[in-house]
C-alpha positions as CSV (number, residue, x, y, z in Angstrom):
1,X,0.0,0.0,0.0
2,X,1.2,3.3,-1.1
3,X,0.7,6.2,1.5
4,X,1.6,10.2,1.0
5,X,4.1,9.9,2.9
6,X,7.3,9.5,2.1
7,X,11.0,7.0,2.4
8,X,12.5,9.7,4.0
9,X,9.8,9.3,6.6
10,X,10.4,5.8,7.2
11,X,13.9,5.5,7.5
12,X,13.2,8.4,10.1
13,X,11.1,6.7,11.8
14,X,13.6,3.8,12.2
15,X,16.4,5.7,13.7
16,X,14.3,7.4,16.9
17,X,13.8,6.2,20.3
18,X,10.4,5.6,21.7
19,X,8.2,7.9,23.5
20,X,6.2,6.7,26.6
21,X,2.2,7.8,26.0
22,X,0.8,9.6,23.4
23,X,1.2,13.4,24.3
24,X,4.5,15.2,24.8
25,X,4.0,18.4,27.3
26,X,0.5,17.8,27.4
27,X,-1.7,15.5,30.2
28,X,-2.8,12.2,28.9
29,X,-5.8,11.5,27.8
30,X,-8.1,8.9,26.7
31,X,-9.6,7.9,23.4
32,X,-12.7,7.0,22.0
33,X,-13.6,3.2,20.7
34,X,-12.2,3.1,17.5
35,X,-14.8,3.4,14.5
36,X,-14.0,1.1,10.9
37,X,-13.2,3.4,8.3
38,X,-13.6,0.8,6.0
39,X,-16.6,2.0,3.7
40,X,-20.0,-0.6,3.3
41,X,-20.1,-3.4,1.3
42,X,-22.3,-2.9,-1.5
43,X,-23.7,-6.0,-4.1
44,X,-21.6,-5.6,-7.3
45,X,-23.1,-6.5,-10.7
46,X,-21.2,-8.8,-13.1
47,X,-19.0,-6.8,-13.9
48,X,-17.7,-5.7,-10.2
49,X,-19.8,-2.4,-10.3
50,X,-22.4,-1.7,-7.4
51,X,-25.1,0.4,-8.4
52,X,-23.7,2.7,-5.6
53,X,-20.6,3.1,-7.1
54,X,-22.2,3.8,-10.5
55,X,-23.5,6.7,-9.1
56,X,-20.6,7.9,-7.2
57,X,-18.8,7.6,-10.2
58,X,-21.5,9.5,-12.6
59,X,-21.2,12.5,-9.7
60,X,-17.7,12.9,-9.1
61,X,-15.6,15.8,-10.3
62,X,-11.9,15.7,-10.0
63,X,-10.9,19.4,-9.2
64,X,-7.8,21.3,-11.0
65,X,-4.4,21.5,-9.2
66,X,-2.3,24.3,-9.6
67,X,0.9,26.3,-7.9
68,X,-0.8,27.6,-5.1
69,X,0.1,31.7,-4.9
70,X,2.0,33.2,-2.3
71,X,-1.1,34.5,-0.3
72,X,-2.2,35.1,3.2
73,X,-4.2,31.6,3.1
74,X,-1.3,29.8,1.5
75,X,0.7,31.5,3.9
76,X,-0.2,29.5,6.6
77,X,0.3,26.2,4.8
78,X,3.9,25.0,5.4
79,X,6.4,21.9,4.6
80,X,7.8,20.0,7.6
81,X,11.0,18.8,7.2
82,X,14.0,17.0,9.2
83,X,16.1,19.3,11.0
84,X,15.8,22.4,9.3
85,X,14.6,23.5,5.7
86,X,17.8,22.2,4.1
87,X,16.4,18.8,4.2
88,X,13.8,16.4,2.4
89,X,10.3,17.5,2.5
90,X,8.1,15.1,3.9
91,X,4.8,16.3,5.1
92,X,2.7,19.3,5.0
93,X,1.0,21.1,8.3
94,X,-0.6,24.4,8.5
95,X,-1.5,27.0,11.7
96,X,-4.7,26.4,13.4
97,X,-6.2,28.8,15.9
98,X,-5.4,28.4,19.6
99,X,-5.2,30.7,23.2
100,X,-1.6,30.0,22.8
101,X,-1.4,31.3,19.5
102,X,1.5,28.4,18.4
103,X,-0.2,25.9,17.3
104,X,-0.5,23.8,13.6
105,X,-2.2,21.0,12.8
106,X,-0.8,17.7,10.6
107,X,-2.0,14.1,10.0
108,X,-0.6,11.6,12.6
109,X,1.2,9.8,10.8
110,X,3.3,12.4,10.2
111,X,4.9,13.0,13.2
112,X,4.2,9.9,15.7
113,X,5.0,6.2,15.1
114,X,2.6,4.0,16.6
115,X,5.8,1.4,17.6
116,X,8.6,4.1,18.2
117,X,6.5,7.2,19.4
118,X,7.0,10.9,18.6
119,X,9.6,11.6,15.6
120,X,12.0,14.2,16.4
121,X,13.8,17.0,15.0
122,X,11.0,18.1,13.1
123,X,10.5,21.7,11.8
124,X,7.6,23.7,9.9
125,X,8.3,26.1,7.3
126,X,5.5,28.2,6.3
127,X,5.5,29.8,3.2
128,X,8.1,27.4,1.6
129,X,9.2,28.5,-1.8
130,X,12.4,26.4,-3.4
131,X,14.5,27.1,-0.5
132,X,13.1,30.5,0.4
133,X,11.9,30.4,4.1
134,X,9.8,33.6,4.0
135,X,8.2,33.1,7.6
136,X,10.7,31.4,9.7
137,X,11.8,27.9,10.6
138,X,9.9,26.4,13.7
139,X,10.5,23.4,15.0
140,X,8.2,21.3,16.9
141,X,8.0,21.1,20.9
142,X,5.3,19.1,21.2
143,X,2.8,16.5,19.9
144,X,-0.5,15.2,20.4
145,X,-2.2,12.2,18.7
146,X,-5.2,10.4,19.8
147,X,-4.4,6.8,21.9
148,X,-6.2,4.9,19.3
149,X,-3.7,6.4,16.9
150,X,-0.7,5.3,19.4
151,X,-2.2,2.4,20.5
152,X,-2.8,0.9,16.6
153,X,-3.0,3.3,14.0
154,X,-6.2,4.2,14.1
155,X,-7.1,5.8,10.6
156,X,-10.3,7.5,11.8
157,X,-7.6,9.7,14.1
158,X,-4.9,10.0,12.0
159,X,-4.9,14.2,12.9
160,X,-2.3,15.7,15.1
161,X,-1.7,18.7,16.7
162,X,1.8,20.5,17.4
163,X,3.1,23.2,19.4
164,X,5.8,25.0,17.6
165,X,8.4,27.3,19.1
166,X,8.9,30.8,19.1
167,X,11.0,32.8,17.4
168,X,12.5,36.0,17.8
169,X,10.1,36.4,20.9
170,X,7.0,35.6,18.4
171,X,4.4,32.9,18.4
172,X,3.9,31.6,14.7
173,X,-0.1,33.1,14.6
174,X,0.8,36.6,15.4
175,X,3.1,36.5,12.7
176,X,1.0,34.7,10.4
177,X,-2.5,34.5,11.4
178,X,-4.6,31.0,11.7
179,X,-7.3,28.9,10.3
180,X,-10.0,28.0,12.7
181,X,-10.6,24.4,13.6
182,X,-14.3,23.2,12.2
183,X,-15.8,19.6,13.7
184,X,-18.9,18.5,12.7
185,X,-19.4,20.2,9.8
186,X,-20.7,17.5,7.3
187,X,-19.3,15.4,4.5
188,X,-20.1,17.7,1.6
189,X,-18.6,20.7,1.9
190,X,-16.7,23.4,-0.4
191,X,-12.4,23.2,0.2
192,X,-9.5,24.2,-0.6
193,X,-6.5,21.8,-0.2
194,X,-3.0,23.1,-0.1
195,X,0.1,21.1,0.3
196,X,3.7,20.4,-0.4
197,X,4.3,17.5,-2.7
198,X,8.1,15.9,-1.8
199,X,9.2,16.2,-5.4
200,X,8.7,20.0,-5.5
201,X,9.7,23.2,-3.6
202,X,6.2,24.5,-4.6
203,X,3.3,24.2,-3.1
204,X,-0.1,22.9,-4.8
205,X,-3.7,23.9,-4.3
206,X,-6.6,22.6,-5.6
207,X,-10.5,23.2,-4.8
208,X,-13.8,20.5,-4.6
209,X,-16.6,19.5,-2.7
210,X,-15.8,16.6,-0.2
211,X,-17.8,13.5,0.0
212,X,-18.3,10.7,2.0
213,X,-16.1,7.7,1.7
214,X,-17.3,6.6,5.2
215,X,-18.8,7.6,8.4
216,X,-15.4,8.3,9.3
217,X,-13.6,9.3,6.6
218,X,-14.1,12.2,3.8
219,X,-13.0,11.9,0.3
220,X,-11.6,14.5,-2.4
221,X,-10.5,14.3,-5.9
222,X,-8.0,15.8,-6.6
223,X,-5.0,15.3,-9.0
224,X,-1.1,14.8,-8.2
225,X,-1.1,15.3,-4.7
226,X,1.7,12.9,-3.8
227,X,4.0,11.9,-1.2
228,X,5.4,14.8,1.1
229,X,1.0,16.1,0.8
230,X,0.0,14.3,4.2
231,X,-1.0,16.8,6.5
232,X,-2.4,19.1,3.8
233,X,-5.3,21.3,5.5
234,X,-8.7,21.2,4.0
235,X,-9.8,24.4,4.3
236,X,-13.7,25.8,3.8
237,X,-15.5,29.4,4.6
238,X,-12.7,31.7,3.3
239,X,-13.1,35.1,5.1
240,X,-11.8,37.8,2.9
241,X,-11.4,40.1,5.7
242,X,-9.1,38.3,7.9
243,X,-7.9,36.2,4.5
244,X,-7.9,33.0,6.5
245,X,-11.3,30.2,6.7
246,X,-11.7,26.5,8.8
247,X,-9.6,23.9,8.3
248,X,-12.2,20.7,8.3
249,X,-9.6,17.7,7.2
250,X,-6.2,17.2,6.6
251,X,-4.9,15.1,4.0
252,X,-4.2,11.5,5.9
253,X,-7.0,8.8,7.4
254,X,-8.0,5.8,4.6
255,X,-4.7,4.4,3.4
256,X,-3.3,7.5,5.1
257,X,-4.2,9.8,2.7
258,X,-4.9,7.3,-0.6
259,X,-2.8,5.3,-2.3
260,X,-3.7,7.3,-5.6
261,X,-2.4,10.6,-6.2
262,X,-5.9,11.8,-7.6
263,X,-8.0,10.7,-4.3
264,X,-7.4,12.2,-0.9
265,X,-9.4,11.0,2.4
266,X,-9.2,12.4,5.6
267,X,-10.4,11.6,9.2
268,X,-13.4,13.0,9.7
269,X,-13.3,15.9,12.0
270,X,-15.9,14.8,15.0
271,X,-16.1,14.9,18.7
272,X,-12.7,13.0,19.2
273,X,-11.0,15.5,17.2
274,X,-12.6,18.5,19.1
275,X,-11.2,16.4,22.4
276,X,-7.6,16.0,20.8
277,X,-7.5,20.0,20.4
278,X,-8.8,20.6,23.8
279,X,-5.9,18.1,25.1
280,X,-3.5,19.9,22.6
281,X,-4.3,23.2,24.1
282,X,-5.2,22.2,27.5
């Protein structure tokens, strides 16, 4: 199985040292019963179709990637690398709202390993533009993912959120702004999805309307978001005057994040992610 992220991540993952529980500078906390994000089974025809999937398939529109502009919204989109910005590119995280005003969000898988805990080293680079750090470099302080996520890799929680450090006596929103964090907002919904594919110092956007792949899990189509893309917020309700709008999904969940470059799922954003942020920021 293919997933958005990328070998850079796994050989990372192999050299780090385990973490004990699931939150680093944060209280523990426990997660909900894990949900399947496995979609139903529906009665195929001859030819493997489902009625169900004819229709899916009659209804779908695969949205139009492009560069994504340097703009305030894109802004707060960044790569995360290894170490600092000189590195490979594996994931994509963006700033979400928070009291403490330094806070981004990512997909799990991204920055915690169910068998070796937390990765380390990390940084996010807003604004990354081949090798141009406009905003900063940030590394991370700490992570929190959901315990089903540590306990087995739970694709219906594969969100996390980071704290990142300060610099030059700054928190990373008052330089940049935020997105807000939306839960329960639905499964069809207007977004924008911005990310950093690994093979590129530029980022990509592209807009749809999510669906439903599950209960659990929201779908996009999109095309070429590849590795180094996990993590990619998925953004609705653009306010033009404060240029930022609600990040409802990240790019990460089923297959963690699709293992085609023109599909993207996401966890859906419910009550257990509304509890995650409240640890996060607890």
């Amino acid at each position: 199985m293919t997933t958005r992220g990328t070998a850079a991540a796994t050989a990372l993952a192999l050299a780090l040292a385990s973490a004990a529980g699931c939150t680093t500078a944060a209280g523990p906390g426990g997660g909900a019963p894990t949900v399947s994000s496995a979609p139903p089974a529906a009665t195929a025809d001859g030819h493997g179709w489902s009625r169900q999937r004819f229709r899916s398939a009659a209804g779908r529109h695969t949205g139009v990637t492009r560069t994504a502009k340097p703009t305030v919204l894109n802004g707060l989109v960044g790569a995360v690398f290894t170490r600092n910005a000189g590195g490979d590119h594996f994931c994509t995280a963006s700033v979400v709202d928070s009291a403490g005003l330094n806070l981004i969000v990512t997909a799990a898988h991204c920055v915690w390993d169910p068998k070796l805990g937390r990765r380390g080293d990390l940084v996010f680079v807003p604004g990354y533009r081949d090798g141009d750090t406009p905003s900063g470099v940030w590394p991370l302080l700490a992570v929190t993912v959901d315990d089903g996520w540590n306990d087995h890799a739970d694709p219906d929680m594969d969100v996390a959120f980071a704290v990142v450090q300060a610099r030059n006596g700054q928190q990373v929103q008052q330089v940049l702004g935020a997105n807000r964090l939306g839960v329960n907002r639905g499964y069809r919904l207007p977004v924008k999805v911005t990310g950093y594919p690994s093979s590129s110092g530029l980022p990509i956007t592209c807009a749809n309307t999510t669906t439903q792949q599950s209960p659990t899990q929201l779908r996009i189509d999109c095309p070429d978001y590849t590795g180094g893309t996990s993590g990619s917020p998925w953004v609705t309700d653009f306010d033009p005057a404060t240029r930022t709008g609600t990040v409802v999904g990240v790019i990460g969940g089923y297959q963690e994040g699709g293992d085609s470059p023109d599909t993207s799922y996401s966890s859906y954003f419910g009550d257990r992610v509304q509890a995650l942020y409240d640890r996060a920021t607890g």
